[in-house]
C-alpha positions as CSV (number, residue, x, y, z in Angstrom):
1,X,116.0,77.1,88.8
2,X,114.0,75.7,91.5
3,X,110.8,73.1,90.2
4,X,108.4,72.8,92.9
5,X,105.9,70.2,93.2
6,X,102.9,69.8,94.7
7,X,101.9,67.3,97.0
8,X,98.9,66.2,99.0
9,X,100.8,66.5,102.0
10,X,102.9,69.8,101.2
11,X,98.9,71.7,101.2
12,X,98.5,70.5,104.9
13,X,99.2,74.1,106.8
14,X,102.3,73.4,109.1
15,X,101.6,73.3,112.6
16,X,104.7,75.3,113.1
17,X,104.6,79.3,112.9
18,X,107.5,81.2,111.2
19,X,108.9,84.8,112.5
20,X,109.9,87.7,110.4
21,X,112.8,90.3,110.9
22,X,114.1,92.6,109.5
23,X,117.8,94.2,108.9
24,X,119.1,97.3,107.9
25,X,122.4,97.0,105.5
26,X,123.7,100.7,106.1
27,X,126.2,101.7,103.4
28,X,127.8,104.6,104.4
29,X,129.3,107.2,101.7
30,X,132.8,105.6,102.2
31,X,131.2,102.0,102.0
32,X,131.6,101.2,105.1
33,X,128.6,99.3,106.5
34,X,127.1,99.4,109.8
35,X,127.4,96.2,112.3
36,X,126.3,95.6,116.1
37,X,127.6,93.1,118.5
38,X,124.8,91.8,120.1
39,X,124.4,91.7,124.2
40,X,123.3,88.1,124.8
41,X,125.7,86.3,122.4
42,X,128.6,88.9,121.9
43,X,128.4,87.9,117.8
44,X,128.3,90.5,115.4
45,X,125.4,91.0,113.0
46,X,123.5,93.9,111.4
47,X,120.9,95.6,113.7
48,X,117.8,94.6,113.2
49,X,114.9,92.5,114.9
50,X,111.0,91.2,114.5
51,X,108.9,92.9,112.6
52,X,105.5,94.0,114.6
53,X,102.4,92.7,113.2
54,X,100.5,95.5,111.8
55,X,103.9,97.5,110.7
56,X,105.1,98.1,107.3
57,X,108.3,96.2,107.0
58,X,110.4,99.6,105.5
59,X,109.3,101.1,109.1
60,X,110.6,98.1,111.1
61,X,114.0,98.7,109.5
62,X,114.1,102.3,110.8
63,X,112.5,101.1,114.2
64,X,114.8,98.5,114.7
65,X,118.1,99.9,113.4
66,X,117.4,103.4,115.5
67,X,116.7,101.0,118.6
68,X,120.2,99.6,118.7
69,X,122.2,102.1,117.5
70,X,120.9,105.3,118.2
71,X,120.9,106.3,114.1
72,X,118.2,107.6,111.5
73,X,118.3,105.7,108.0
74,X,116.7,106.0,104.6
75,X,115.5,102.9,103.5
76,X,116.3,102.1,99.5
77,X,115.8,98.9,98.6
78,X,115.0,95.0,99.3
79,X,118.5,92.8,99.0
80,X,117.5,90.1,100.6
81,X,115.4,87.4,101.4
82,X,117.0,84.7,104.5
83,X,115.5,82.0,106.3
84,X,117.1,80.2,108.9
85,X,115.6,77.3,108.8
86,X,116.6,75.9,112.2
87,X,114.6,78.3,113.8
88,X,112.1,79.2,111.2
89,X,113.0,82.7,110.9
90,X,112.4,84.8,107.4
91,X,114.7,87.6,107.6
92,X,114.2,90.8,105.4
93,X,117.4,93.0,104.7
94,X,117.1,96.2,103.2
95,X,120.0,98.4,102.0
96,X,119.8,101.7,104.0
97,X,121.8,104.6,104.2
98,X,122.3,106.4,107.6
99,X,120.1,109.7,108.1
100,X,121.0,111.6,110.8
101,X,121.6,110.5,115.1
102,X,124.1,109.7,117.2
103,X,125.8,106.1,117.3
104,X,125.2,104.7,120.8
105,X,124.8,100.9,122.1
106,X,121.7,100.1,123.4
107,X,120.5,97.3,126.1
108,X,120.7,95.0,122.4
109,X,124.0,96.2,122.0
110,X,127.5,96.3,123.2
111,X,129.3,97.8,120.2
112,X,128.3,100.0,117.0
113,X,130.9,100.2,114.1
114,X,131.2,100.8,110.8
115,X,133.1,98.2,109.3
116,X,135.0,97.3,105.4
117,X,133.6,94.3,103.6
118,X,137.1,92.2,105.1
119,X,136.3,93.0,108.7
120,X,132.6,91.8,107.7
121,X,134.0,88.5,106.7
122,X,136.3,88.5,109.8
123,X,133.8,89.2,112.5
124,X,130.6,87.8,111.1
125,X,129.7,83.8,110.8
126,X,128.9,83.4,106.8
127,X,125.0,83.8,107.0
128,X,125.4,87.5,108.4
129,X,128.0,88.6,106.7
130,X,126.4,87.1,102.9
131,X,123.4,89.6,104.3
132,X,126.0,92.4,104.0
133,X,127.9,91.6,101.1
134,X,124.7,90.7,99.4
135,X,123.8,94.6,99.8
136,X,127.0,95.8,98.0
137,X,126.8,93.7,95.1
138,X,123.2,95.3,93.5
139,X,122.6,92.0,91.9
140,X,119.5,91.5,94.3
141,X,117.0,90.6,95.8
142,X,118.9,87.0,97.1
143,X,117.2,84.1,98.0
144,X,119.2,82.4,100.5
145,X,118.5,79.3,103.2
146,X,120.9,78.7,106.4
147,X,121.0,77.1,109.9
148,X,122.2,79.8,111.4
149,X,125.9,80.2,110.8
150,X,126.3,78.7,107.4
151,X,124.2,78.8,104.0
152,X,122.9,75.8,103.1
């Protein structure tokens, strides 16, 4: 359990902003989830991207995951709650389940593929893939914290 405190200097708004995303976990039928390998880095992640300002962040999941894969998903629930804090991203991953569409990469994108939780671990640093496993185990929402390859 977490105590927080509060401090003079903690009520001082940051001068700093924070970004949100979101991520779709697709679980196929078979388990299998769905994983991108991103253009600019080549690493492998779960599609997904900033939410838009005045959009509802179930409807960023479909947005993004349609964008850079080419596939309609149902969004169920909330697994997951991220923050990178290196970068001062929140990321929000959402356990999906694919729709309809046809795979395809996208200029995001140099590979779709649905993958078993052991090529997840293989091909993913341990922030993405935890977003993943976390999706399969039902025990969510997670709270997690990371610098961008490892939890903290």
């Amino acid at each position: 359990m977490l105590r927080c405190v509060s401090d003079s200097a903690q009520e001082i708004l940051p001068t700093m902003k924070h970004s949100v995303s979101v991520a779709g976990a697709v679980v196929r039928e078979d388990g299998r989830l769905l994983a991108v390998r991103r253009a600019d880095n080549g690493a492998w992640e779960l599609p997904g991207g900033v939410l838009e300002l005045e959009e509802p962040p179930e409807q960023g999941v479909c947005r993004e995951v349609w964008k850079e894969t080419g596939l309609h998903v149902e969004v169920s629930q909330l697994t997951g709650v991220y923050k990178n804090m290196t970068r001062g991203v929140v990321a929000l991953v959402f356990r999906c389940k694919p729709s309809g569409g046809t795979e395809r990469v996208s200029g995001e994108t140099t590979a779709v593929e649905w993958l078993t939780p052991e090529q997840i671990n293989e091909r993913m640093s341990g922030a993405y893939a935890t977003r993943l496993l976390d999706a399969l185990d039902g025990a969510g929402p997670h709270v997690r914290s990371h610098d961008g390859e490892h939890l903290l």
